[in-house]
C-alpha positions, 0 to 999 in steps of 0.5 A: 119537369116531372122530376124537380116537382118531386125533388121539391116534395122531398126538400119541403118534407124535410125541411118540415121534420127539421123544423118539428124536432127543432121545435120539440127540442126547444120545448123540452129544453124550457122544460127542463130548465123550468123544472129546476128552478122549482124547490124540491117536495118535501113528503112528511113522515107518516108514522103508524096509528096505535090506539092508547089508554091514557091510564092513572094508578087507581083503588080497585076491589078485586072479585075472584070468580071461580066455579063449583058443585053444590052439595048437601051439607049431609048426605046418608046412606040409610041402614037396618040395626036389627034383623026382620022383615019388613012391615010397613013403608011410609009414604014420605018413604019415596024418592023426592019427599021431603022428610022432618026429622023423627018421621018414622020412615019404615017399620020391621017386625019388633014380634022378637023384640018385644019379647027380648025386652020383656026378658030382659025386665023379668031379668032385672026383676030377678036381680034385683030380689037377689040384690034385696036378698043379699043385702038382708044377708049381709046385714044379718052377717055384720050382726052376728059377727058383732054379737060374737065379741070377736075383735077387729074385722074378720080375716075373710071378707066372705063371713060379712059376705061382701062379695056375694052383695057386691055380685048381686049389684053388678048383677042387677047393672047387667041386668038393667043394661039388657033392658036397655038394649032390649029397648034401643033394638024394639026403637031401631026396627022404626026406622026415623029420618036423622034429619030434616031432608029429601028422599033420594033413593029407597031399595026395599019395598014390604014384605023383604028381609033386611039384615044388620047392615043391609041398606034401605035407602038414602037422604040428604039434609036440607037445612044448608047447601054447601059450595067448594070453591077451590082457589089458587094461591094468587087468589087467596092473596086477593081475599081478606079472609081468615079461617073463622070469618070473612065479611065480604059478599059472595053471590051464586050465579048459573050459566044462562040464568040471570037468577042469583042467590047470595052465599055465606061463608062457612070454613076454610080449608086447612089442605091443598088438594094434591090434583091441582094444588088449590085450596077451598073455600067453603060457602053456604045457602041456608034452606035451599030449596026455599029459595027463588028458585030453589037450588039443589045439590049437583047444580054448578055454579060460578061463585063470585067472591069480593076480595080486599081493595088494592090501591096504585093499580092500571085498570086495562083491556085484556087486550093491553098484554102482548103475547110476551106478557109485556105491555107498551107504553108511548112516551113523551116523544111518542115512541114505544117502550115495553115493560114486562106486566106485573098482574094482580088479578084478572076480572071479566075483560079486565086487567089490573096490574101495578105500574112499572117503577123503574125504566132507564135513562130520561125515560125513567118513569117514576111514581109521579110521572106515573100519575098518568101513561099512555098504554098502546090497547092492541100491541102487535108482535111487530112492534120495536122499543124507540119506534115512532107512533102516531098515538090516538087516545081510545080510552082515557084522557087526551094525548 
């Protein structure tokens, strides 16, 4: 008994299992058979995003910005013409004192050279009795020889005394030369400012002994301050300057001030400096250190210059040129073509380059079709000619 009870167990579980598998078997049939009658899932191709510029050829004004030190438009180094000591110093003698021209800046002994003058004027007197004498004599030779009845003219030019009255004059010359020398070298042991300036350095003090040549001190004028501004030959092709005039705007401007002082142009340059192969244009500010606020030689500058108005240029970010120098454009079917960028100038973030002219094939962009493009901003080394993008316009009109 007890065995067919546990016999009909196992048959019921059995039977059960078979029952279950047939089941899944059945389940998973349908299923498969309903996967099938479903369409396939078409997945749409996802290209990658680029930023663009939409970009017309334009009128721009170049601006070349360089930098450089100002200087005096005359800087001197103060030296004695004559030997003594000296005397007295002036007060304005002193480093940072503005100084007119004529002012008397020092004074050395003139004892010996007033005394050399005086010499020098008994001197001329001298000779020029002589010369009173001599000219007497010669009129009372012509005289005698003409009251002689001799004919024609003596054969010695002594009997009318030419000679001696043709000394007595040179005499008379020298000797007013040295009353002017005398005079110059008493005026020289003032010594004057040669010009409108500022004191910037003095080496003596009273009481010391200068020698000819020794030197006192130094000054620079203050009339004009002068900038060299040293420009490559991609620049000066920027610049509408000729070597007399230039009439664009030129500005003065420090690092961390927001103060700017305007500039004139002053000369060019005739030389190509050997360092760097640049040449320099030369601008000034008149009566610096009457400015707001002054300016002073030894201060650096950047130097804005305006340059010629260039027409059929793309204004871009910096950003547009890869590291190839080429910049990407997005054509009519969104995909990518490269051109190498042909650079006019740089400004600030800027970049203003002429258009490509010629491509290949249906893509050829032409001066009309040129009239609007479409330049990827941030291209990426990745990057292939006929790779398909999805453009989005950052800058510039609509895709």
């Amino acid at each position: 008994m007890k065995y067919l009870k546990s016999h009909s167990r196992v048959l019921l579980v059995t039977l059960a299992t078979g029952a279950s598998i047939f089941l899944a078997l059945a389940f998973n049939a349908q299923q498969i058979k309903a996967a099938q009658k479903k369409p396939p899932v078409v997945r749409e191709a996802v290209y990658p995003d680029v930023g663009i510029a939409v970009v017309h050829p334009g009128e721009y004004r170049a601006e070349i910005t360089a930098w450089g030190e100002a200087s005096a438009e005359h800087t001197l180094a103060l030296k004695s013409d004559v030997v003594g000591r000296i005397e007295q110093l002036s007060e304005q003698f002193k480093t940072g004192s503005r100084v007119d021209k004529g002012d008397v800046l020092l004074q050395i002994d003139a004892t010996d050279y007033q005394k050399a003058v005086a010499d020098a004027k008994a001197q001329m007197a001298d000779a020029q009795l002589a010369l009173y004498e001599e000219e007497r004599q010669s009129q009372q030779a012509l005289e005698e020889w003409q009251q002689s009845g001799f004919e024609g003219q003596p054969t010695s030019p002594l009997v009318l005394r030419k000679p001696q009255l043709a000394k007595a004059r040179a005499v008379l010359e020298q000797a007013k030369a040295s009353v002017a020398k005398a005079n110059r070298d008493l005026a020289l042991t003032r010594i004057r400012a040669p010009f409108d300036g500022v004191v910037v350095s003095r080496l003596v003090q009273p009481g010391a002994y200068v020698q000819t040549g020794s030197e006192l001190g130094s000054l620079y004028s203050r009339s004009k301050l002068e900038v060299s501004v040293l420009l490559s030959d991609q620049q000066w092709q920027m610049l509408d300057v000729g070597t007399t005039q230039y009439n664009g705007d030129i500005v003065l401007s420090r690092a961390n001030s927001s103060h700017q002082w305007p500039a004139t142009f002053d000369r060019v340059e005739q030389h190509t400096h050997s360092d760097n192969r640049q040449r320099a244009l030369i601008v000034a500010v008149d009566k610096p250190l009457e400015q707001n606020p002054p300016i002073h030689p030894g201060d650096f500058f950047e130097i804005t210059v305006t340059g010629r108005s260039m027409e059929k240029l793309w204004r871009l970010p910096a950003s547009a040129i890869s590291q190839n120098n080429d910049i990407w454009l997005v054509t009519a079917d969104n995909t990518l073509k490269a051109y190498a960028g042909q650079l006019a100038y740089r400004q600030d973030q800027w970049v203003y380059l002429y258009p490509p002219q010629t491509a290949n094939d249906e893509e050829e962009l032409t001066e009309n079709k040129l009239a609007e493009a479409r330049v990827v901003i941030r291209p990426l080394s990745s990057y292939l000619e006929g790779m398909r993008v999805n453009p989005i316009v950052e800058m510039g009109g609509q895709p």
